[in-house]
N, C-alpha and C positions, 0 to 999 in steps of 0.2 A: 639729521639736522637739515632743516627744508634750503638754507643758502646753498649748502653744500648740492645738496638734491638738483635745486635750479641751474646750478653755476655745470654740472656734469651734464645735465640732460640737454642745455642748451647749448651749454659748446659743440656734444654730438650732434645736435643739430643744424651749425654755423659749418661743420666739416661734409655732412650729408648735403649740403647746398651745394658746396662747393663741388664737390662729386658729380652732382649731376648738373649742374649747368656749364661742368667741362664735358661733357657727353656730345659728341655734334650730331651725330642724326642718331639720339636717343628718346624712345618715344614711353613716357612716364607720365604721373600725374599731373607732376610741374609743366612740362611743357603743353600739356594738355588744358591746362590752366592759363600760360602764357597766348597761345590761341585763340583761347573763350574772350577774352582780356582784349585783346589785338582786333579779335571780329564785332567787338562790340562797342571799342573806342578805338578809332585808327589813332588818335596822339598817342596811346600807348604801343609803339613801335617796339617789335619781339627784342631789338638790342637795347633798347633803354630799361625793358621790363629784369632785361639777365643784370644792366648794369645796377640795377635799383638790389637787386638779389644777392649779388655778390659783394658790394657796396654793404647790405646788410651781415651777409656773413665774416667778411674781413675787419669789417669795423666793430661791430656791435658782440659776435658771438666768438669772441678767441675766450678761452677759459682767462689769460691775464688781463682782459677789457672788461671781462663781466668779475673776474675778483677785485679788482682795482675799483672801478666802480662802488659797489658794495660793501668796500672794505671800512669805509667811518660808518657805516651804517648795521653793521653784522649784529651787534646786542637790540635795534629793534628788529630786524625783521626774523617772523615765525609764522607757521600759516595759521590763517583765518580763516572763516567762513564769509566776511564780510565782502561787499560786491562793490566793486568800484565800475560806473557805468562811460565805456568812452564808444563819443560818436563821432565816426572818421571823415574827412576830407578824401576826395577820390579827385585830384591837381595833379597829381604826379603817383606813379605806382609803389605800393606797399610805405605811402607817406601817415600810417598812422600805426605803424611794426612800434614803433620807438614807445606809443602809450601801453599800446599793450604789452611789449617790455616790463614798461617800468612796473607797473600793476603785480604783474607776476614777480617779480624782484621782491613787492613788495609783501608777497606772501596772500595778498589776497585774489579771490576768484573775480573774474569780470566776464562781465556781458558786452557784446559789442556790436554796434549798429553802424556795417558796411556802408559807403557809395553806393551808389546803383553805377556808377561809374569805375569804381575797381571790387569786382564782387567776387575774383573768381580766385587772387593771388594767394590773399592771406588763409582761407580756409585750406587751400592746400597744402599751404605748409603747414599748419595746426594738425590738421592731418598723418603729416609726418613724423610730427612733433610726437604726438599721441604712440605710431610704430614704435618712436623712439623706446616709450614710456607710458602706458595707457591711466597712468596717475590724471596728467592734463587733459584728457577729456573733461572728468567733473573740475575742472578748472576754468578752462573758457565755452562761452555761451554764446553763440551767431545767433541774434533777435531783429525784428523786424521795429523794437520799439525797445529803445534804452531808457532806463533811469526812477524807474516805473518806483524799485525797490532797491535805490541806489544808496550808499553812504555816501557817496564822492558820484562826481560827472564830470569826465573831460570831452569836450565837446570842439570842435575844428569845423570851421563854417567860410562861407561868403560874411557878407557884413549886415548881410539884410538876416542872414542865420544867426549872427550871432546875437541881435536883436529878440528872435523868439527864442534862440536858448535860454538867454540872461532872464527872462523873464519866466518861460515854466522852470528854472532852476534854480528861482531866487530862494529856495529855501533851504536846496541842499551846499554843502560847500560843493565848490565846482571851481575847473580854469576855462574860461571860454575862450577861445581865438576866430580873432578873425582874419582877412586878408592882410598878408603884409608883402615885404617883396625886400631886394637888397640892392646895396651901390657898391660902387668903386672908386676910388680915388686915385687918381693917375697923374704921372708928376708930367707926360711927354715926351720923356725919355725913355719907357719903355723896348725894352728889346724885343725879338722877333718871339722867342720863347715865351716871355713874359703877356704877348696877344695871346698865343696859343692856347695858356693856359687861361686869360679871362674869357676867351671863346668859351672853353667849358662850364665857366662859371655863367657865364649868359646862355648859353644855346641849350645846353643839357637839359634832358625834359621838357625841349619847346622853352625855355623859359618861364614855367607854368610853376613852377614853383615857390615857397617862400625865402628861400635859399637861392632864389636865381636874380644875378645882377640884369637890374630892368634900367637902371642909370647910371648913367658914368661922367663925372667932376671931373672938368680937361683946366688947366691954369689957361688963362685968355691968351692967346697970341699963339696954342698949338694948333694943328694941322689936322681938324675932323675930317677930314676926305681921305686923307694917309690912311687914316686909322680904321676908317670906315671899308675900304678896297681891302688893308691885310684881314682884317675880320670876315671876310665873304667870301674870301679863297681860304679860307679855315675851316669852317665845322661842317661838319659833316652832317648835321640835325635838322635838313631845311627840307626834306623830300616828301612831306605829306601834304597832302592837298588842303586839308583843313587851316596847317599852318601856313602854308603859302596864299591860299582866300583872304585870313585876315591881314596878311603882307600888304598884297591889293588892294583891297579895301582901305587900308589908312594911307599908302600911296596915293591913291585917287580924293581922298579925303582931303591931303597936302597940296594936293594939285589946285583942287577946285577952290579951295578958300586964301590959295597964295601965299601958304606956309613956307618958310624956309626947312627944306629938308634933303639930307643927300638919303641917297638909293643905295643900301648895301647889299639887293640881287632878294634876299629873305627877311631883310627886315630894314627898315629907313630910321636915320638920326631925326630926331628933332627934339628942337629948344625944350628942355621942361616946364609946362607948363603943370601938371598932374602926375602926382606918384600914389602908386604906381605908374607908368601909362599903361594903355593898353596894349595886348600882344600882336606883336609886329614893329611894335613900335620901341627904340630905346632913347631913352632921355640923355639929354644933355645940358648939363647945369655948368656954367663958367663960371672959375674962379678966380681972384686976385689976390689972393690972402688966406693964410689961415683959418682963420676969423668969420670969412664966407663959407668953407668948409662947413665948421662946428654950427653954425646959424641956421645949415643948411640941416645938419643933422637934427639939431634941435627941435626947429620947428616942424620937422619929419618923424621924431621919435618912436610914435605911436607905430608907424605904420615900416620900418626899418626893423627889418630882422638880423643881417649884417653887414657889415663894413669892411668889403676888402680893401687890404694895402692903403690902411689908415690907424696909425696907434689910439686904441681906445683904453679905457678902464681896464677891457676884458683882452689886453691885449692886441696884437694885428694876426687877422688873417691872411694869408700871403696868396697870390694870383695862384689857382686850380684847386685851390682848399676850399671854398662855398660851400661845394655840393659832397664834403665829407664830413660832416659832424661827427665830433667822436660821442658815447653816452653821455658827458655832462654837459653836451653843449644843448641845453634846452631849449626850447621853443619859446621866443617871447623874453625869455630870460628868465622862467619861473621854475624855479626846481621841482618837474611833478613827482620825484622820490620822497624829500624831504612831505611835501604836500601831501601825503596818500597817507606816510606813517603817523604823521601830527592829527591829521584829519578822520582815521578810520581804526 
């Protein structure tokens, strides 16, 4: 039975993760991968790449995650031949593990068109995957050109990408995405603990993610300067040069044009004017009400991936959960499971 097949093969390989990236000076494919990764985009820093990895194997690959998951869905999925075509985003490392997931969940084979900015993660472990099981070889397909002879396209872009997706894919069904980013809603009263963990939600991965709090909702009359000094004796994610240039750069930007902004050492408040803002930069939106809240969201929605420490529809995410999604927490909000089986 191919659930069964998938759900064993990829547990063993959510537990071989974990084996080796508890290894400290063991020298393997993976980390040989992490390397390539590291010398060819310094924002993928070798602890962010383990945390993305391990992050994948604890969350996504325990046999009760991936049955639970697939458990309303067991009477369709069976394998296929049909190809589901997904083109990755290279923002944050092995940030497109989740579609080719779901694909294989779904029983069908896919083709998949890397970053040139994270080229080296995912094939590795497919590779292992393969040691695991050499079935998933003729299963996934590393192409220089997706979609060619697609049933389905899930495609992960810039905004100006997701423009030429939509358009060579208007004829397959397809999800496109493009840039979004996340907030937080902050009552003021936050505890010491409670910074610590929205530092991970902002800082982790550079903030380069669509999971990563780039705004933060203060009630008018709290203390952005407090907040701003405990944040910058916190995380630990500010030491590469690339991220600390663009820190600079929008520093000098606030200077010269007579913005209001305080200096958090790695990255500067300022008023929101654009969501996302740009990186270095974290918004700040004041609020008086409720009302401004939800207004806020509202007229944001497109481009809001989540909302920490604010009850929504879909529930509150709570300060250091952003950057853990578990498997249904979709991308966008679009269930690519349901979407693959209806569709292919």
């Amino acid at each position: 039975m191919y659930r069964e097949l998938f759900i064993k093969d990829f547990s063993r390989l959510g537990e071989l993760l974990l084996n080796i990236t508890s290894e400290v000076n063991g020298r393997n494919l993976l980390s040989d991968a992490i390397e390539d990764s590291f010398r060819e985009n310094p924002l993928f820093a070798r602890e962010l790449q383990l945390n993305a990895i391990r992050s994948i194997a604890i969350t996504y690959l325990s046999e009760e995650a991936l049955r639970k998951w697939t458990e309303g869905y067991k009477s369709q999925i069976s394998e296929s031949s049909s190809v589901v075509s997904v083109i990755m985003a290279g923002n944050i490392p092995l940030v497109g593990f989740h579609d080719m997931l779901t694909v294989l969940a779904c029983g069908r084979r896919t083709e998949i068109k890397l970053s040139s900015k994270d080229r080296y993660l995912l094939p590795a472990i497919v590779t292992l995957l393969s040691d695991i099981n050499s079935y998933w070889n003729d299963r996934i397909d590393f192409c220089s050109f997706a979609g060619e002879n697609s049933k389905i396209v899930i495609a992960t872009g810039g905004d100006q990408s997701v423009t030429i997706f939509s358009e060579m894919f208007k004829e397959v069904p397809s999800i496109i995405r493009g840039s979004r980013s996340s907030i937080a809603v902050l009552s003021g009263k936050e505890s010491h603990d409670d910074i610590e963990r929205l530092a991970m939600d902002m800082f982790l991965y550079y903030g380069r993610g669509c999971r990563s709090v780039s705004t933060i909702m203060l009630p008018v009359g709290s203390c952005a300067g407090k907040l701003a000094k405990e944040l910058s004796l916190i995380s630990p994610f500010s030491d590469d040069e690339a991220f600390m240039d663009n820190c600079r750069y929008q520093r000098a930007l606030a200077t010269v044009s007579g913005e209001w902004f305080l200096d958090g050492g790695f990255f500067i408040f300022k008023n929101a004017t654009t969501f996302p803002p740009p990186m270095g930069v974290i918004g700040i939106v004041w609020y008086s009400s409720t009302s401004d809240i939800d207004n806020f969201i509202e007229n944001n929605k497109e481009s809001i991936q989540c909302i920490v420490n604010y009850e929504t529809s879909k529930g509150m995410i709570k300060y250091g959960y952003a950057q853990m999604p578990s498997l249904s927490d979709y991308a966008d909000g679009i269930n690519s499971l349901e979407f693959i089986l209806k569709n292919s």
